[in-house]
C-alpha positions as CSV (number, residue, x, y, z in Angstrom):
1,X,-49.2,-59.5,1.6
2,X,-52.7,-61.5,2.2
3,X,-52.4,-64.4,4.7
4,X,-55.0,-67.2,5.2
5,X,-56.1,-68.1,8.3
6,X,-59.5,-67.9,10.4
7,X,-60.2,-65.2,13.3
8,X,-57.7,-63.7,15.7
9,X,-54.1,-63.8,14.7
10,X,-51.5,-65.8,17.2
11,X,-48.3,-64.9,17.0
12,X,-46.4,-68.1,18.5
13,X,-42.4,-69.1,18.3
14,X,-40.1,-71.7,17.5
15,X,-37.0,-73.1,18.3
16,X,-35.9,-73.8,14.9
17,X,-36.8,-70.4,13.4
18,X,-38.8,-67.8,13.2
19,X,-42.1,-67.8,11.7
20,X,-46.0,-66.9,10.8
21,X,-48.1,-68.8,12.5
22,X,-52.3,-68.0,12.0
23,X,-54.9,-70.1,13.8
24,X,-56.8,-72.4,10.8
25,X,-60.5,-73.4,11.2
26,X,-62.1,-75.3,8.4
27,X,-64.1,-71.6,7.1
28,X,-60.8,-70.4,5.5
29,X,-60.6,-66.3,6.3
30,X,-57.6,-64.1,5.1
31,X,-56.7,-61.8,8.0
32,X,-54.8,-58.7,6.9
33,X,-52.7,-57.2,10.1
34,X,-52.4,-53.3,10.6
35,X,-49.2,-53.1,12.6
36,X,-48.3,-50.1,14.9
37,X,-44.7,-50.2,16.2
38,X,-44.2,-48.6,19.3
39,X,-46.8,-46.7,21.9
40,X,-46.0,-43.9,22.9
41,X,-47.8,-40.4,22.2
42,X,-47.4,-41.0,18.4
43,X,-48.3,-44.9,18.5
44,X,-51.3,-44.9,20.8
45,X,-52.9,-41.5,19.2
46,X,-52.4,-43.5,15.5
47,X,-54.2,-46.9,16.9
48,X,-56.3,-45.8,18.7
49,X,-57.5,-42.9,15.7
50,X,-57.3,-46.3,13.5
51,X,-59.8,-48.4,15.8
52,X,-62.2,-45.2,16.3
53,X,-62.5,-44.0,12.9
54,X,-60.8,-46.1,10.1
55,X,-61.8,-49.8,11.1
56,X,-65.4,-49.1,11.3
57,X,-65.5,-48.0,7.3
58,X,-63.3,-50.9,6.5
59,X,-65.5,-53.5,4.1
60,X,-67.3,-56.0,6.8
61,X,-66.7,-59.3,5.0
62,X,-67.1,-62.8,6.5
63,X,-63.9,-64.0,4.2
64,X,-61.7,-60.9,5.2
65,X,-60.5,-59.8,8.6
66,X,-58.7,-56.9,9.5
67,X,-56.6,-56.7,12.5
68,X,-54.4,-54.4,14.4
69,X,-51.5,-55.5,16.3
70,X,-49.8,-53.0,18.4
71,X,-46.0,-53.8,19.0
72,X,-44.1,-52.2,22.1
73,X,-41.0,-53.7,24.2
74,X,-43.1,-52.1,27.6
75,X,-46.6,-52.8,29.0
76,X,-46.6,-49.1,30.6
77,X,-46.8,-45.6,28.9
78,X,-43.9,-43.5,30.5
79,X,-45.3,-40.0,30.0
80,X,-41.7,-38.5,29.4
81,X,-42.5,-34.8,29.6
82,X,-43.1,-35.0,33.0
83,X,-40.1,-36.9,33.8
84,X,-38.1,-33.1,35.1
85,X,-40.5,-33.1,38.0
86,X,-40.8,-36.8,38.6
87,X,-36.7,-37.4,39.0
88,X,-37.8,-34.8,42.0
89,X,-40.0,-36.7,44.8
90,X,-42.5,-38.8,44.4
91,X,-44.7,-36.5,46.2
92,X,-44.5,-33.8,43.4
93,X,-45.2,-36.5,40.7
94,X,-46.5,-39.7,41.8
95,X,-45.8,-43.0,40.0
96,X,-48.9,-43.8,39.2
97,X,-49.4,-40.7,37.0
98,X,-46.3,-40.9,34.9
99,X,-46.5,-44.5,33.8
100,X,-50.2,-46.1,32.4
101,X,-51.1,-49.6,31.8
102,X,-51.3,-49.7,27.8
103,X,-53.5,-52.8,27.4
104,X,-56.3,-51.9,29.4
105,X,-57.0,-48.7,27.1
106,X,-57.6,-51.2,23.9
107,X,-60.3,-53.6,25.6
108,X,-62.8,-51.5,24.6
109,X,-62.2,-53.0,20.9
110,X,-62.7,-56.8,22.1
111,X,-60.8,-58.5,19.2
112,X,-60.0,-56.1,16.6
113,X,-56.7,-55.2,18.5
114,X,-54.0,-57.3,19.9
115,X,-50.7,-56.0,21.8
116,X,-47.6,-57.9,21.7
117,X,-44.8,-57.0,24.1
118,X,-41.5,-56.8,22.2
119,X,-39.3,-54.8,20.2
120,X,-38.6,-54.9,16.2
121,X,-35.4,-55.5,15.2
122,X,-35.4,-56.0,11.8
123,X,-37.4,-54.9,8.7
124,X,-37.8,-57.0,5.6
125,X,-39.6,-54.6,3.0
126,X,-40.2,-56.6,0.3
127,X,-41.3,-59.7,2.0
128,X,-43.8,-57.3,4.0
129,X,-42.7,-58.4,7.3
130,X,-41.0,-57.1,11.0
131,X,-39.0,-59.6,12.9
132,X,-40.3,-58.9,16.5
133,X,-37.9,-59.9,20.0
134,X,-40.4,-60.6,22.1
135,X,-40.1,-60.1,26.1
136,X,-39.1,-63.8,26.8
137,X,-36.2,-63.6,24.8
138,X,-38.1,-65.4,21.6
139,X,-37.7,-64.3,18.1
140,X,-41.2,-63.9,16.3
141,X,-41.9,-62.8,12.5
142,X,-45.4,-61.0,11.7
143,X,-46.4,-59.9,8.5
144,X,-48.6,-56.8,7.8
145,X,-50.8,-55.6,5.3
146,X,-49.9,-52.2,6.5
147,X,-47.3,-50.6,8.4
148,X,-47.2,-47.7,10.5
149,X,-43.4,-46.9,12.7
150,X,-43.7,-44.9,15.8
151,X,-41.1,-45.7,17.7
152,X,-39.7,-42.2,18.2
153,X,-36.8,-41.4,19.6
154,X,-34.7,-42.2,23.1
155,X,-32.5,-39.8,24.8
156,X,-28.9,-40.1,26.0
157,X,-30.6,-41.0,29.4
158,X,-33.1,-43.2,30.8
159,X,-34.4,-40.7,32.9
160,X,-36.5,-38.7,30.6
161,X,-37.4,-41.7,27.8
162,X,-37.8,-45.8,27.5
163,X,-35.0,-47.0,25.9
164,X,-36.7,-49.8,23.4
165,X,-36.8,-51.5,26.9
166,X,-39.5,-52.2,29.7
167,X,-40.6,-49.5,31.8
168,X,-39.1,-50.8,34.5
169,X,-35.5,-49.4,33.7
170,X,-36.7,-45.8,33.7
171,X,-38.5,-46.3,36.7
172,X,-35.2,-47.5,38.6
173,X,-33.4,-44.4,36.9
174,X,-35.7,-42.0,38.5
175,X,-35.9,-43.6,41.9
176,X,-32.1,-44.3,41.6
177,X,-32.2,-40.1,41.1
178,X,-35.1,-39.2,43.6
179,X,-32.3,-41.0,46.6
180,X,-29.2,-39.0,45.6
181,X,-30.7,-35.6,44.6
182,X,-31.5,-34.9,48.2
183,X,-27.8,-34.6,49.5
184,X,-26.4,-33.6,46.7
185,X,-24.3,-30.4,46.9
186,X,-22.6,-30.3,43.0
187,X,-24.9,-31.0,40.1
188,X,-24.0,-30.7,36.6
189,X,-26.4,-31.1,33.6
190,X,-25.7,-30.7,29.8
191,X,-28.5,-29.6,27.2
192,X,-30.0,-26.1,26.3
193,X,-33.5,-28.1,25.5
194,X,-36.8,-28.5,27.3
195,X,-35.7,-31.2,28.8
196,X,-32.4,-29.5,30.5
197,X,-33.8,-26.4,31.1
198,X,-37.2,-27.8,32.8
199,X,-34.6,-30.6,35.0
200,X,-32.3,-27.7,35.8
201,X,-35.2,-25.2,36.8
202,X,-37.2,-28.2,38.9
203,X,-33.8,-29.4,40.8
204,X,-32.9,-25.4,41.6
205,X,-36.6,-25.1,43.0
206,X,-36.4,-28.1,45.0
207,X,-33.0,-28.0,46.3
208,X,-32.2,-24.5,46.8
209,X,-35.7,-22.5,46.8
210,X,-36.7,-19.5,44.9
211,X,-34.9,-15.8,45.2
212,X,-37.2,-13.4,47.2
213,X,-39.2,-10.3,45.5
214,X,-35.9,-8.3,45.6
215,X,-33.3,-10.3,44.4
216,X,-32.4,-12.5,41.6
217,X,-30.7,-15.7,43.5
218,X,-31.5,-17.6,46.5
219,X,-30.4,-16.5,49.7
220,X,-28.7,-19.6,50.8
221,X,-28.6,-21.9,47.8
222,X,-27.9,-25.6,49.0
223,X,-26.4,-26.7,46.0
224,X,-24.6,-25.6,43.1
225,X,-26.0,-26.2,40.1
226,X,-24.4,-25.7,36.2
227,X,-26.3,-25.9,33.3
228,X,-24.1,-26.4,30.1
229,X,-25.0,-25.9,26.3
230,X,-22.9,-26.1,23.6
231,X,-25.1,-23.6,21.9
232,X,-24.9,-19.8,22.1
233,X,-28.5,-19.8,23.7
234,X,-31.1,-21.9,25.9
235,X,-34.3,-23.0,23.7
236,X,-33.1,-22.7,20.4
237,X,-36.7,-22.6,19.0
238,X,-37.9,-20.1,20.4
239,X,-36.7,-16.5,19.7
240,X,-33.9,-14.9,22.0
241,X,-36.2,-12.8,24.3
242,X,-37.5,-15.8,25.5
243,X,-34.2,-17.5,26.0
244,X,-33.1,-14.8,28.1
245,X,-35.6,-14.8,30.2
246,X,-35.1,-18.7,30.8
247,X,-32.0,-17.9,31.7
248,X,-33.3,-15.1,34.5
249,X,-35.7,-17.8,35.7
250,X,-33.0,-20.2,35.7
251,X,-31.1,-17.9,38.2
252,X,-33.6,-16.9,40.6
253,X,-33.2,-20.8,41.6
254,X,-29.8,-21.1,41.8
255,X,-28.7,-22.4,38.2
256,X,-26.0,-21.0,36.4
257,X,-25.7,-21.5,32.6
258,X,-22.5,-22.1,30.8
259,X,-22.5,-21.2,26.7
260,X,-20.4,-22.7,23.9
261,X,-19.5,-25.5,26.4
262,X,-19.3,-29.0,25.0
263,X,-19.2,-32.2,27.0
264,X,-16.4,-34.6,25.6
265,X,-17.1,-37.4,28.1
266,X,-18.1,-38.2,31.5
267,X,-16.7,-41.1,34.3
268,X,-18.2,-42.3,37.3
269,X,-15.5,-42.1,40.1
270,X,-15.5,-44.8,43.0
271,X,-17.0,-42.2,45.4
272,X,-20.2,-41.9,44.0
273,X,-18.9,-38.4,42.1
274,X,-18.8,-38.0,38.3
275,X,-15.7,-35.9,36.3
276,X,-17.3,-34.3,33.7
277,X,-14.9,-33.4,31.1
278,X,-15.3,-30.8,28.8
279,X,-14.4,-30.2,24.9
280,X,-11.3,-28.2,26.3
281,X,-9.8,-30.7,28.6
282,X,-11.5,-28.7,31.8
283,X,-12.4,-30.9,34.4
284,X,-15.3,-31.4,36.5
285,X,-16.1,-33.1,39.7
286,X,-19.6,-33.3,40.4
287,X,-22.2,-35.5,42.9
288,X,-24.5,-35.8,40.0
289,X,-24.2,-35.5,35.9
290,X,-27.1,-35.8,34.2
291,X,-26.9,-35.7,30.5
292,X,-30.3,-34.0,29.0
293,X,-29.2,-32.9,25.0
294,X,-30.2,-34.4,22.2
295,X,-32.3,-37.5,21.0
296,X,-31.9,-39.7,18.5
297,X,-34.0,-42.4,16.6
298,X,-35.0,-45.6,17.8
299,X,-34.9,-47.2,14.2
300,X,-32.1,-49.5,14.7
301,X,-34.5,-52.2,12.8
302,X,-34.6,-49.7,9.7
303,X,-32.5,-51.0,6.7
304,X,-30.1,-48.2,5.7
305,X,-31.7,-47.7,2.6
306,X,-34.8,-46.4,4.2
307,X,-32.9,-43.4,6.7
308,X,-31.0,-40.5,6.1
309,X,-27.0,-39.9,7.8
310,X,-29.4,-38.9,10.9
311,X,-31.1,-42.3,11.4
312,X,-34.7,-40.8,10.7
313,X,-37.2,-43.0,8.4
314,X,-37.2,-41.2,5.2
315,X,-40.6,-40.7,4.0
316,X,-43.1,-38.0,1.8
317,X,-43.5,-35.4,4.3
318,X,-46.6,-34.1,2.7
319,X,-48.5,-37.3,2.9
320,X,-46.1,-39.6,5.3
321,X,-46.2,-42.6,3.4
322,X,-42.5,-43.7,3.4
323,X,-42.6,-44.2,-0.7
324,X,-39.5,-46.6,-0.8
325,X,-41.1,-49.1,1.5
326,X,-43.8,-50.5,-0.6
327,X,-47.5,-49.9,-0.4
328,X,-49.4,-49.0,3.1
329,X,-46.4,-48.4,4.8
330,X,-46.2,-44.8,6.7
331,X,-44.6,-42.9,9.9
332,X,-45.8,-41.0,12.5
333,X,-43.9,-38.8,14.9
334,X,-40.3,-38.6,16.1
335,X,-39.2,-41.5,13.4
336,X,-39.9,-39.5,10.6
337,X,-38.1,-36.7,9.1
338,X,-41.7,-34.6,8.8
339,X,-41.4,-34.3,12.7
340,X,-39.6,-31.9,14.4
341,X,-39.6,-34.1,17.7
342,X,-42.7,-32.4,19.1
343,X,-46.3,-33.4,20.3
344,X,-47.6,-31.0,17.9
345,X,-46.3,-32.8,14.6
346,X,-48.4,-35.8,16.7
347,X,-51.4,-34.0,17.1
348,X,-51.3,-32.0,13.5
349,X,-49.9,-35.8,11.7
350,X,-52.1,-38.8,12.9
351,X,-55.2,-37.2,11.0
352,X,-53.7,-36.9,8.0
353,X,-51.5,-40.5,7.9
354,X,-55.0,-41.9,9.4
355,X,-56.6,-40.0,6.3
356,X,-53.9,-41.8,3.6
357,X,-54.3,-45.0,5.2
358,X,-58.3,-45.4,5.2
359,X,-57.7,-44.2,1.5
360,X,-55.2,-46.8,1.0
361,X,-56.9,-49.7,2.4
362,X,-60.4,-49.1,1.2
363,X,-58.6,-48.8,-2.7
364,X,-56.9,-52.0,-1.8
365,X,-59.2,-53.8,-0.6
366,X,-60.1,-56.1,-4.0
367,X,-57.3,-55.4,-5.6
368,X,-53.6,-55.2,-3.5
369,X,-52.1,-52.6,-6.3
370,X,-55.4,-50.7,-6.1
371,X,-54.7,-46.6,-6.5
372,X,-57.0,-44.5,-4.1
373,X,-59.0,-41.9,-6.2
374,X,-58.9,-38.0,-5.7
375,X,-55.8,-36.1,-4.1
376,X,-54.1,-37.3,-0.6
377,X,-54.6,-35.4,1.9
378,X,-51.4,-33.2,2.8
379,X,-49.4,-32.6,5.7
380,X,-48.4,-28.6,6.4
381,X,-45.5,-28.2,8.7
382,X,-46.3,-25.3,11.6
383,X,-43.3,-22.9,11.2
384,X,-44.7,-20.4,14.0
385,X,-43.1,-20.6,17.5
386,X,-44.5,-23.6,19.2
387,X,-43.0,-24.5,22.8
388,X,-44.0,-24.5,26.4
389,X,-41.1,-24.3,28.8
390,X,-41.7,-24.6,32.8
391,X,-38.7,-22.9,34.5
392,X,-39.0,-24.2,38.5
393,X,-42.7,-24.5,39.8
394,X,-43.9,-21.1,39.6
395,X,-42.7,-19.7,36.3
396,X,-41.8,-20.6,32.7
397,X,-41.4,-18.9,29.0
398,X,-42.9,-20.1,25.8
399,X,-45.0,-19.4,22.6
400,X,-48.2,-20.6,21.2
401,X,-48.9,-20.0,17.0
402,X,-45.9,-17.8,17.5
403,X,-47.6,-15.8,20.0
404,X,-45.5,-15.1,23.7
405,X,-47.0,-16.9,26.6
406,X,-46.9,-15.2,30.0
407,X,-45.9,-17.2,32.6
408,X,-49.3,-17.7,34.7
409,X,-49.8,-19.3,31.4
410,X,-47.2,-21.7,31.3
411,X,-48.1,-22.6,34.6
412,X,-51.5,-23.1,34.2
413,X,-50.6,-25.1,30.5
414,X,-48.2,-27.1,31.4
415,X,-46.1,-26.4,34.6
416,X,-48.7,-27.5,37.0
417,X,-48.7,-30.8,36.9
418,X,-47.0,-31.2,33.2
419,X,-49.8,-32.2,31.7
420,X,-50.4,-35.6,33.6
421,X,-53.8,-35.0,34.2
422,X,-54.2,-35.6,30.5
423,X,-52.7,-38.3,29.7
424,X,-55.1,-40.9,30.1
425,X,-56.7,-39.6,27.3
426,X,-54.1,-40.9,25.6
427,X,-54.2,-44.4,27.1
428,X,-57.4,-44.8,26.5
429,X,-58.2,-42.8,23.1
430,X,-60.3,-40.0,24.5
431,X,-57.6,-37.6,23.2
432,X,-59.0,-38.8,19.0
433,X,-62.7,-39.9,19.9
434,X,-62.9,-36.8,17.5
435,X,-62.4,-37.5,13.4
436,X,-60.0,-34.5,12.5
């Protein structure tokens, strides 16, 4: 959809309805928007890949502007992988390096980008346009010429994700946390993920110490702390050696594990406690429940049409356009049903979606229903064991290319400092100054 309009693109509101509205001058210039929804590992590797190394082949022509627009409801990147340590003390994961101003990482680009703070909420395909709630409450409608969704996915708890909200809610999760974990005596948590099994193993380290050279549990464990799954093993993606082993890790801080254990529901009591109730009417009373299984897709603006019974944006998982959505129109990470909600699917995707788009735009850039010439390049999903699991501070299980990684490694890899020394990379596009 070409607009008409003269350089940057305002997005402004009304009270009447919502609309377009382009700055005019009198030298008429059609501005064609590149929208990225959401910005997050998957939405600020994509722009930031599209700024470096698709926008400078882009035709330079006084009478056509492209633009991209980045679209997110926070002004802060919450690094969410590091979120088991940071729910901890701020001293073993400071603030400041789990959430990162976005904007400042796109001045770089002067005018070619603009953020808006807001969240989609609904998609009109054929029109070739997002309806946008922006952070004051006002309802604004942008078109694009092309469309890329990365909003990912939230999990059952603000703690370890943004919930299509400010950052400011997970932050008062996880200081909200950080004040009752330190007299707590009972904790349940449910999940057999990363996310459980790092929370689980971090709390255990913090609250009841590691078991001595000789022994596989603590001495004098402050707390008791359950780990549910409903599954038969912890870390279903990696293989079961590995899960046991989590499991022995898991015990030498004090955590016990609990299999084929579902959690039917959960209610806060007027003490402070939660009753956990399980799928077989067992009861239990805990100081603090923390629910870490499962994600699911923030794609609530998606029109059925375009997701499958899961919620996840349907699309060609070879070349990630999502076909059914009209030309340019693609998505990158959790959203997508290529993705197997990991950073690798990031890392291995944005180069080829970047790839299809350049392809894409440079075909249509004199003609809208231009075809790109040669093949697309293709997306190959990595089958081999890929996942890096810290278990406490000193020791974790995981597998690279399907290869085991001792646990030095995992330390060194990730359970350090969980990987928050990198992520300003991220922020500020260091992480793709490379073309893949």
């Amino acid at each position: 959809m070409a607009m008409t309009g003269a350089g940057d693109l305002h997005v402004t509101s009304s009270t009447d309805e919502p609309h377009i509205a382009l700055s005019y001058h009198l030298d008429m210039v059609e501005t064609r928007p590149i929208v990225f929804l959401g910005a997050s590992y998957a939405g600020l590797s994509a722009s930031h890949y599209f700024l470096k190394h698709v926008y400078p082949h882009l035709p330079n022509e006084p009478e056509v502007q492209y633009k991209a627009i980045l679209v997110d409801p926070s002004t802060k990147w919450f690094t969410r992988h590091a979120a088991p340590r940071a729910i901890i003390k701020e001293e073993l994961m400071p603030t400041n390096l789990i959430f990162h101003d976005i904007e400042a990482g796109y001045k770089q680009y002067g005018d070619k980008v603009e953020f808006l703070q807001g969240r989609a909420t609904a998609w009109d395909e054929s029109a070739r346009t997002m309806s946008i709630q922006k952070a004051n409450g006002e309802s604004q409608t942008i078109a694009y010429w092309a469309l890329i969704l990365a909003t990912g996915t939230k999990a059952t708890s603000p703690l370890f994700s943004l919930q299509g909200t400010p950052h400011t809610e997970v932050e008062s999760a996880i200081r909200g946390m950080r004040g009752r974990l330190a007299s707590a005596k009972d904790i349940v948590i449910a999940g057999g993920g990363p996310a459980a099994v790092e929370s689980a193993g971090e709390i255990g380290d913090f609250l009841n110490g590691a078991a001595g050279w000789f022994s596989s549990r603590p001495f004098h464990p402050k707390a008791k702390i359950t780990l549910i799954t409903s599954s038969s093993k912890l870390l279903p993606q990696l293989r079961q050696s590995l899960s046991d082993q989590a499991e022995k890790f898991l015990n030498r801080v004090g955590v016990d594990v609990r299999y084929n254990t579902k959690v039917y529901s959960n209610v806060a009591l007027g003490d402070g406690k939660t009753k956990v109730i399980l799928h077989d009417g067992e009861e239990l009373e805990t100081d603090i429940y923390i629910p870490a299984m499962g994600v699911k897709p923030m794609s609530g603006y998606v029109p059925d049409h375009l997701k499958n019974d899961k919620g996840y944006v349907v699309q060609n998982d070879s070349t990630l356009r999502i076909d059914a959505a009209g030309p340019r129109v693609y998505a990158i990470g959790d959203i997508g049903t290529y993705s197997n909600d990991g950073i690798m699917e990031i890392i291995n995707g944005v180069p080829v979606m970047e790839t299809n788009l350049k392809r894409d735009l440079l075909a249509a850039h004199s003609d809208p229903n231009g075809e790109p010439e040669g093949e697309d390049r293709l997306y190959v999903r990595e089958e081999r064991e890929m996942q890096i699991v810290p278990v406490g501070r000193s020791r974790g299980v995981g597998a690279v290319f399907g290869w085991r990684v001792p646990s030095i490694l995992v330390w060194l890899i990730k359970g350090r400092d969980f990987m928050t020394s990198k992520a300003h990379e991220y922020v500020s596009g260091e992480a793709v100054k490379k073309e893949a």
